[in-house]
N, C-alpha and C positions, 0 to 999 in steps of 0.2 A: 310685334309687327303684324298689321293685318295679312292675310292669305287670301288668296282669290283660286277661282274656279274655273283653271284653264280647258279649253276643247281646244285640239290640233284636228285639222278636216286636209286629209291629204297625207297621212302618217308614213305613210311606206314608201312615197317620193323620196327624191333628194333633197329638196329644199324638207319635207315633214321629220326628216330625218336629223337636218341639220338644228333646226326647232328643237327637237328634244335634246341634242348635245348643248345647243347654246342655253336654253333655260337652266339646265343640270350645272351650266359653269358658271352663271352667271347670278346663281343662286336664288331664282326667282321667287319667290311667295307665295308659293303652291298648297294651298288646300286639297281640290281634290283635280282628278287629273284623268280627262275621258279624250279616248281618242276612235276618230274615226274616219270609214276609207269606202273604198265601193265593193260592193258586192266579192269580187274577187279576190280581194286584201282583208276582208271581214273572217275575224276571225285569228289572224296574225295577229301575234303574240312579242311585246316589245318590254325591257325590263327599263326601269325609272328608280332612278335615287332607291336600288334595291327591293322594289315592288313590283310585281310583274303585270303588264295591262294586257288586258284582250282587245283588239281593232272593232269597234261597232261598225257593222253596214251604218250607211247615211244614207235616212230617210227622211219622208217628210210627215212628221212627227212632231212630239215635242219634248225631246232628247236634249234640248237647251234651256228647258227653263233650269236655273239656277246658277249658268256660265255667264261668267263674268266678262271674258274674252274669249274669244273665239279666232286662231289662225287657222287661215284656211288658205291653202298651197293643193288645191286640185284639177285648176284649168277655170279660164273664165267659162263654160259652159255649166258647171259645178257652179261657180261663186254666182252666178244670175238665179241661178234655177232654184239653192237654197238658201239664198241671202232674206228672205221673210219667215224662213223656219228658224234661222240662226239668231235674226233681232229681234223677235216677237217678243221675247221674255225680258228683252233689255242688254243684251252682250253685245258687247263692243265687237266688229266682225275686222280685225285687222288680215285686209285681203292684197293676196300675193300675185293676182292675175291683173287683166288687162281689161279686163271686165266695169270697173268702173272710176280709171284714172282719171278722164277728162270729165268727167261728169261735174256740173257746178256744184251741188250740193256734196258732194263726195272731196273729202282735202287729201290734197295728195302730200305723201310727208315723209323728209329727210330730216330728220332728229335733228344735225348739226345745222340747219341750215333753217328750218321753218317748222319748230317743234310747237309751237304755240298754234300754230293751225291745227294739231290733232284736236283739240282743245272744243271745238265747234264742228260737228257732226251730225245734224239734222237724222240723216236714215241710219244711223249706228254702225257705218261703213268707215273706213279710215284705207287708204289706196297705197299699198307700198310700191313707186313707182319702178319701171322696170332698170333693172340689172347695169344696163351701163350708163344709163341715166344718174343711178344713185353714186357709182363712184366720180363721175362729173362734177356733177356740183359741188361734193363733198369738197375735192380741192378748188372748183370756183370761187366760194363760198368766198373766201378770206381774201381772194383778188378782185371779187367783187367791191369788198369793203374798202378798198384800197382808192378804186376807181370803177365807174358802171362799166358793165361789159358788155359792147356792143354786138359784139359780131364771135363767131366760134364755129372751126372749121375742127372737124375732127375722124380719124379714122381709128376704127375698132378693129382687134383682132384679139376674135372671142371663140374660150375654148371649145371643149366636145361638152364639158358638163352644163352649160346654159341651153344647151335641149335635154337636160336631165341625164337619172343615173343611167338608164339604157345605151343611150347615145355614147359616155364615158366607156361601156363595156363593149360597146360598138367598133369603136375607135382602138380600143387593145388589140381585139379582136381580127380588126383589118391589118393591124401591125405586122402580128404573127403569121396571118393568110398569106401576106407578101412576101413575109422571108422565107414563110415555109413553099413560097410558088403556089397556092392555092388559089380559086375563085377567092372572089373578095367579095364580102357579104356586104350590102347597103341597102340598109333599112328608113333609115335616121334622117338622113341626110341627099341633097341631089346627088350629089356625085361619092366617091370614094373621099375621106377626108385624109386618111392617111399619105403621107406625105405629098400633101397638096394643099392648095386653100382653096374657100370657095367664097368669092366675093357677095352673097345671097344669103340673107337671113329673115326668117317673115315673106311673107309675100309683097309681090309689086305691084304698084300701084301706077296710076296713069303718067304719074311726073316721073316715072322711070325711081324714083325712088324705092323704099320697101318698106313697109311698114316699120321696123325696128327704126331705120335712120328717120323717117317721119317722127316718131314718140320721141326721141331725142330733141328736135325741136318743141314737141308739143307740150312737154312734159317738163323740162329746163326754166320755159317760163311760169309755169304756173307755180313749180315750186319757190322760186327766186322771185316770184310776183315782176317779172320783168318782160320788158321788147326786146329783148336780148333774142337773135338769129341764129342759126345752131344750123349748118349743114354738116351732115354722116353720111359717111360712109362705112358699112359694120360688113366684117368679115372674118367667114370661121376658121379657126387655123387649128393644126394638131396639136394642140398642148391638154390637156387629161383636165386641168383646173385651172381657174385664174383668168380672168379676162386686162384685156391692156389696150391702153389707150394714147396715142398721139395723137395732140394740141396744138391748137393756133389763138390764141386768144388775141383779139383786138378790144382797147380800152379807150375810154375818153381821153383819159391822158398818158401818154412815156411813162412806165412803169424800169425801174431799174432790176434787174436781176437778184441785188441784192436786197430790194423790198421786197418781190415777189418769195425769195425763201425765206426769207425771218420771216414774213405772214402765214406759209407753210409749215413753217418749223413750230409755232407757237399754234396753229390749229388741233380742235379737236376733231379727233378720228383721222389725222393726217397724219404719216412717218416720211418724213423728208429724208430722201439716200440718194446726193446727188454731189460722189467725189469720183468724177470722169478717170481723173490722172491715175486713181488707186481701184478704176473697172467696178467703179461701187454705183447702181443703176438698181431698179427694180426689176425683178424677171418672175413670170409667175411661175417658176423651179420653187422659189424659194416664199412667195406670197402666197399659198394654196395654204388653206388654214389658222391665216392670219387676219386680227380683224381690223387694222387699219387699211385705209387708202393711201401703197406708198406710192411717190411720187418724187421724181431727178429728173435730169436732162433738161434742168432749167437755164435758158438761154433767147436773147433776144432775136426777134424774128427779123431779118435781114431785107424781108422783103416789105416791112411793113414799120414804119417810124414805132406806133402804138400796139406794138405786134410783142407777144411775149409766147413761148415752142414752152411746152414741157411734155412727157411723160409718164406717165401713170401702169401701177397692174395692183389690182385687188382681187380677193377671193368675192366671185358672184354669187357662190352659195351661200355663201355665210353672209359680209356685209352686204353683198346686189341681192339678198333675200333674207334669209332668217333672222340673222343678226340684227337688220335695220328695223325689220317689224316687232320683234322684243327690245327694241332701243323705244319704240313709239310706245309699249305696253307699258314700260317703265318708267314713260316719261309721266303718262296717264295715271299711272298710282301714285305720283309723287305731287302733282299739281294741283 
């Protein structure tokens, strides 16, 4: 089997992190293996399949010629700044930021759903779209096929780790500040997240929207190449992992309950768990580390003929990041 020449750009993150776990499981085709972070992480020291790496500073240099692929999980300000030092030599830049999803020449890509788009890449970018976007469609996907989807009303409630591992430490942290009666430390986030929510994620924009629920719109269609309308609402709640999602799905035609699960049941990267009477439902307790999108609470929507309600929680580190962007490397070595 041939080997390729992975660079991870963002090592010491949580999503960089979860990269190295998931390539390690996943048994990737690893030749040689360079990883690299900023100035303050250079230097940290990470073990691999029993080898030990040192973190290179990223610079702008030419530390890529001979990578084959390149993940890069450092913040769109990173992924602009060295995305010509990354593709110069020819590496594929599978990037994890927001930096260049809408960009025409740039394919934005959900393995199960539009893997044939990584396929044509002009600037050697490939866009892993954001975090609750990729668990969406994933279950879209197969009710799409069923009948087009017109219309999609949805509310998120997304954990402490989709602002990273700080924020998850953030969030422990306010736990015990409370019980202990202490100031509460808030860094991360507008308000205190521990036992509260905060309907705010991203910033807002003129339509009173926020960017996060905007990209869910913007982002739904390009991957699914559709008009399909997508109003969000996204909000952060105390949970440590796992983001979750309730669904409004409007279709061209009455979709029966029992279509919509045998099409969930037989997808890939979907776990259908949806036996109400025996309290069997998704919760992300139990979906943190797991790499399907499960999904229950499938049921027709009362208020709407072509209306079908489900449920959703995946792990955003892993499938809303790592996992989806080593699904796109590996689709790329196989095709």
């Amino acid at each position: 089997m041939k080997k390729y020449n992975i660079a991870i750009v963002g090592t010491s993150g949580a999503v960089g992190q979860e990269l190295l776990k998931v390539l390690y499981e996943r048994n990737f085709p690893i030749a040689e293996l360079v990883l690299f972070g900023s100035s303050r992480s250079a230097g940290s020291k990470y073990t691999f399949r029993g080898k030990e790496y040192t973190v290179k500073e990223l610079c702008h240099n030419d530390d890529f010629k001979g990578i084959d692929i390149a993940f890069t999980s450092a913040g769109a300000g990173v992924s602009k700044e060295y995305a010509a030092d990354i593709t110069k030599f020819g590496a594929v830049m599978i990037d994890n930021s927001k930096a260049f999803r809408l960009e025409d020449d740039v394919p934005l890509v959900v393995p199960e759903c539009n893997a044939e788009d990584a396929l044509i890449h002009p600037r050697g970018i490939i866009a892993n779209p954001n975090c609750t976007t990729i668990m969406m469609v994933v279950a879209l996907m197969p009710i799409e096929q069923l009948s087009h989807i017109t219309r999609i009303h949805i509310a998120s409630y997304q954990s402490a780790s989709g602002a990273g591992a700080a924020a998850m430490a953030e969030l422990q942290q306010q736990y015990k500040e409370t019980v202990e009666n202490k100031p509460v430390t808030v860094n991360k986030f507008a308000y205190q997240l521990a036992y509260n929510l905060i309907p705010h994620i991203d910033d807002f924009l003129d339509s009173g929207y926020t960017r996060e629920e905007q990209k869910m719109y913007d982002e739904t269609q390009k991957i699914l190449h559709s008009d399909v309308r997508c109003s969000a609402m996204c909000v952060r709640v105390p949970a440590l992992r796992s983001h979750s999602e309730a669904i409004w799905i409007e279709t061209e035609r009455p979709l029966s309950v029992e279509e919509v699960q045998n099409a969930l049941r037989n997808a890939p990267g979907v776990t259908l768990q949806d036996d109400p009477a025996q309290k069997q439902y998704p919760m992300p307790l139990f979906t943190a580390g797991k790499d399907d999108v499960y999904v229950g609470r499938v049921r027709k929507d009362i208020a709407n003929d072509n209306g079908i309600v489900l449920w959703l929680s995946s792990d955003q580190i892993r499938k809303g990041a790592a996992l989806n962007a080593v699904q796109i490397a590996e689709y790329l070595i196989k095709a």
